[in-house]
C-alpha positions in Angstrom: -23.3 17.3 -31.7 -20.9 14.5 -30.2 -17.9 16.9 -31.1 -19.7 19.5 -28.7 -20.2 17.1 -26.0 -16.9 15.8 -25.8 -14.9 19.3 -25.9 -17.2 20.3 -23.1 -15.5 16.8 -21.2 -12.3 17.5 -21.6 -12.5 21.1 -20.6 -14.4 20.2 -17.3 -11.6 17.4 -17.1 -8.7 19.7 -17.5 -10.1 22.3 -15.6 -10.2 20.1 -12.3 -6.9 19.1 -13.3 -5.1 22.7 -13.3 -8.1 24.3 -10.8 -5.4 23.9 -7.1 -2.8 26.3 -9.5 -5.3 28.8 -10.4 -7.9 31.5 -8.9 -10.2 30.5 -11.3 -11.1 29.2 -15.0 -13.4 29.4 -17.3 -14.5 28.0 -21.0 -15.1 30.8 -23.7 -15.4 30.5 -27.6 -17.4 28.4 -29.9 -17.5 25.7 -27.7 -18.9 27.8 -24.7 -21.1 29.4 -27.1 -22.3 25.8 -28.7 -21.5 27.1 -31.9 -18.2 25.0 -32.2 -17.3 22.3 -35.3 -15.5 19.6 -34.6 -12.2 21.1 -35.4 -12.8 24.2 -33.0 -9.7 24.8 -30.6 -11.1 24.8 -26.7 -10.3 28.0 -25.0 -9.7 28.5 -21.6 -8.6 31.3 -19.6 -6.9 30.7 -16.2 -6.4 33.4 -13.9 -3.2 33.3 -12.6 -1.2 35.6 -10.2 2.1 35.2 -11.9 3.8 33.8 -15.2 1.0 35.1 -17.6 1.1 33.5 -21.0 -0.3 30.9 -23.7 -0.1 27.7 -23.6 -1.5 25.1 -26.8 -1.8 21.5 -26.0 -3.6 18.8 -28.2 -5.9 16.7 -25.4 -7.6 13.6 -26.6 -7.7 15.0 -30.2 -8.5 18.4 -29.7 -6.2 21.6 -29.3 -6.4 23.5 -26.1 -5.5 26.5 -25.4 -4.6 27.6 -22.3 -4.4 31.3 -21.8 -3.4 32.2 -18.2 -3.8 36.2 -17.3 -3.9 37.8 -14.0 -7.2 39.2 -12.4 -5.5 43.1 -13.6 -5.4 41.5 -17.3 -9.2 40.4 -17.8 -10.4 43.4 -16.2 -8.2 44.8 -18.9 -10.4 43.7 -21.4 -13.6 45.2 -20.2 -11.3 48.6 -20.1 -9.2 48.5 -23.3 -11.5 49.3 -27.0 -9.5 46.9 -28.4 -9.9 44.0 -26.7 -13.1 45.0 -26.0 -14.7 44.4 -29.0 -14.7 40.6 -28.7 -14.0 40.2 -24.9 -17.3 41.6 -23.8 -19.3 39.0 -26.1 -16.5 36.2 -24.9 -17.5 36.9 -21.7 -20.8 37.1 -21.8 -21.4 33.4 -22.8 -18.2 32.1 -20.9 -18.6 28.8 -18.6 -17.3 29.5 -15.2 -15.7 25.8 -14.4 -13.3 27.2 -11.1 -14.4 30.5 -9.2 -13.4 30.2 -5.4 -13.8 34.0 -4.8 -16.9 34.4 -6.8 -14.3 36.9 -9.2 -14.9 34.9 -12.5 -18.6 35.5 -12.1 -18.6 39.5 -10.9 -16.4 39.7 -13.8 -19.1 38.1 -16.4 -21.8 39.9 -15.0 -19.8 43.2 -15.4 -19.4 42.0 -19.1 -23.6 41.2 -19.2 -24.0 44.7 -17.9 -21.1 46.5 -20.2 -21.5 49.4 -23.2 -19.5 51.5 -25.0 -20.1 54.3 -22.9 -18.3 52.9 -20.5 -14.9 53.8 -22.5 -16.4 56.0 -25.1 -13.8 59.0 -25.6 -10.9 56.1 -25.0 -12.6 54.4 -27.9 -12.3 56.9 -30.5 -9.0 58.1 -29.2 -8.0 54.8 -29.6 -9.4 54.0 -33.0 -8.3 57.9 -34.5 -4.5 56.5 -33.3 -4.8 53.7 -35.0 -5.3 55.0 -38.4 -1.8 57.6 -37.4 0.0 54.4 -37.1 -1.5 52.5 -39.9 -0.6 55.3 -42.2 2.9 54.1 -42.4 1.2 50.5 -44.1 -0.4 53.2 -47.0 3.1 54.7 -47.7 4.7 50.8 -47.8 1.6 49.5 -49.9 2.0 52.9 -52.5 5.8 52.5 -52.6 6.0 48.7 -52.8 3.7 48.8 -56.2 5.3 51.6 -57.6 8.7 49.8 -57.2 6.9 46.6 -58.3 7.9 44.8 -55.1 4.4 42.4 -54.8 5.6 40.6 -51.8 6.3 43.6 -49.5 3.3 45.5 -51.3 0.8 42.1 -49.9 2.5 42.0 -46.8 1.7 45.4 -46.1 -1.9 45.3 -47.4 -2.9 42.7 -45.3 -1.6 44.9 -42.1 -4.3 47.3 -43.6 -7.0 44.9 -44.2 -6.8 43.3 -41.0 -6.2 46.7 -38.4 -8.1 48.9 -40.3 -11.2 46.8 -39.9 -10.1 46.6 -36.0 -10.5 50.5 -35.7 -14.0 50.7 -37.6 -15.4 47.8 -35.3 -14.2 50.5 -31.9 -15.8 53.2 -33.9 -19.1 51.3 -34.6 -19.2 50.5 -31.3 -19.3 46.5 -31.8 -19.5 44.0 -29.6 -18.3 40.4 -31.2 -18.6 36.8 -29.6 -15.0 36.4 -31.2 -12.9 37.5 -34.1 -14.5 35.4 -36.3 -17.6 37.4 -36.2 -16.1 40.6 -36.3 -15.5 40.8 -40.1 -19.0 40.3 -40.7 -20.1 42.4 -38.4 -17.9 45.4 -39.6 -19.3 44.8 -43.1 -22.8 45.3 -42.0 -22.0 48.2 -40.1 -20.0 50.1 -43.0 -22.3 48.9 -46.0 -21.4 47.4 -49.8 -18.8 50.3 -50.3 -16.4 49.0 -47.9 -17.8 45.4 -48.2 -16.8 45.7 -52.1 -13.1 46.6 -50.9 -12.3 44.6 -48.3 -13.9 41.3 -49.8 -11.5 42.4 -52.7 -8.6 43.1 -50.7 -8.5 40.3 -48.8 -8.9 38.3 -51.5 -12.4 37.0 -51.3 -13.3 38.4 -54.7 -11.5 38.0 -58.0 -8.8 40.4 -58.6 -5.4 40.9 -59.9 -2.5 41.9 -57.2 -2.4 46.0 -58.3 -6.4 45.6 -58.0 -6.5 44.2 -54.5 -3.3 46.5 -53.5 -5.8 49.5 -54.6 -8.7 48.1 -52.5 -6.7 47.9 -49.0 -6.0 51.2 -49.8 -9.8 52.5 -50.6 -10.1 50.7 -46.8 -7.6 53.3 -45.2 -9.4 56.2 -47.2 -13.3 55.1 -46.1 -11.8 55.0 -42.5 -10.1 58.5 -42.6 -13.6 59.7 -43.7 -14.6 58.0 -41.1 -12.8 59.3 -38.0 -11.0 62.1 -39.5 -13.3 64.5 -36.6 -11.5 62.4 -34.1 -7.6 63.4 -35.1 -6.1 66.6 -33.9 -3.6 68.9 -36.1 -1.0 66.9 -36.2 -2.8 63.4 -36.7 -4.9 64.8 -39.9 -1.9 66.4 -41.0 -0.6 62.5 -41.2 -3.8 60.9 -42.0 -4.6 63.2 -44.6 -0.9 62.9 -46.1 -1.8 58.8 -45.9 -5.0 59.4 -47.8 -4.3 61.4 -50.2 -1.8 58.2 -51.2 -5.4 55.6 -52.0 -6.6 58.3 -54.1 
């Protein structure tokens, strides 16, 4: 585990580099968690009161990023579903390397303390609007085959494979150490059905273009299904008009 040993030195290093700009720092990701390889990127956020952004850097051999975010924009991600999904587990193993005002630390054990019910009718709001604007990806992915325009049609299906799993996790109520687990975690939550489809749409499993197009597409249908008790009149009225399209 040398790898692990030195990303934790040159976080601490960097940290008391940029700690007189900041309010406070901390480590989060794979190497906070110890679960980092030696190519894992080493993530810290700074909390900043101005001039919010991202910042990559490569630091004795390994990239850095620096994400800097206001005090309003991490509480953010205890509030919002969809950041919330991975930002509660972030949290909850994050290293707090700067903290002056003790803010860092009342924010992690916020995160140690967090559910879902917390933000429970924002969640499926959020997740049920989600599939409205995703709806627009069904009618590119069904136009772009029947024209026999592969590129667009991919292009599009990958909008669906990738969102589409973002609003199941907010419906199932998940709560990810990172992105990376998230995937996984949705598969186990849905079953084989949608495991079958979206290991075929992304590509994971053998299949012809038209077959993995149709698979992205049996995503957006198990997710209406899903959350179609969440959509007023004039969201099923889109949604079903979307769905109707996979068949």
């Amino acid at each position: 585990m040398h790898h692990h040993a030195h990303a934790l030195a040159v976080a601490e290093r960097l940290a008391a580099d940029l700690a007189p700009g900041t309010r406070g720092i901390g480590l989060f990701g794979s190497v906070a968690k110890g679960t980092d390889h030696p190519h894992s990127d080493i993530d810290l956020f700074l909390a900043v009161d101005a001039d919010p952004g991202t910042e990559v850097r490569q630091v004795q051999g390994r990239m850095v990023t620096l994400s800097r975010k206001t005090f309003a924009d991490l509480d953010g991600g205890l509030a919002n579903p969809w950041e919330a999904v991975t930002a509660v587990g972030a949290w909850r193993h994050a290293v707090v390397l700067h903290d002056p005002e003790g803010r860092m630390r009342r924010l992690q054990a916020r995160a140690r303390d967090w559910t879902w019910e917390t933000i429970a009718a924002a969640a499926d709001q959020w997740a049920a609007r989600e599939l409205v604007g995703l709806a627009e990806e069904v009618h590119k992915v069904a136009g772009m085959l029947a024209l026999d325009r592969p590129r667009a049609a991919a292009a599009n299906r990958a909008v669906l494979v990738l969102q589409v799993g973002y609003a199941l996790a907010v419906a199932d109520r998940l709560v990810c150490d990172s992105e990376n687990d998230l995937w996984d975690a949705v598969a186990a939550a849905e079953g084989p059905a949608w495991t079958s489809a979206w290991d075929t749409a992304a590509g994971i499993a053998a299949a012809d273009h038209a077959t993995g197009c149709r698979a992205a597409l049996a995503l957006y249908r198990h997710a209406a299904d899903r959350l179609d008790r969440h959509l007023d009149a004039a969201e099923c009225a889109i949604v079903r008009t979307a769905r109707d399209l996979t068949a």
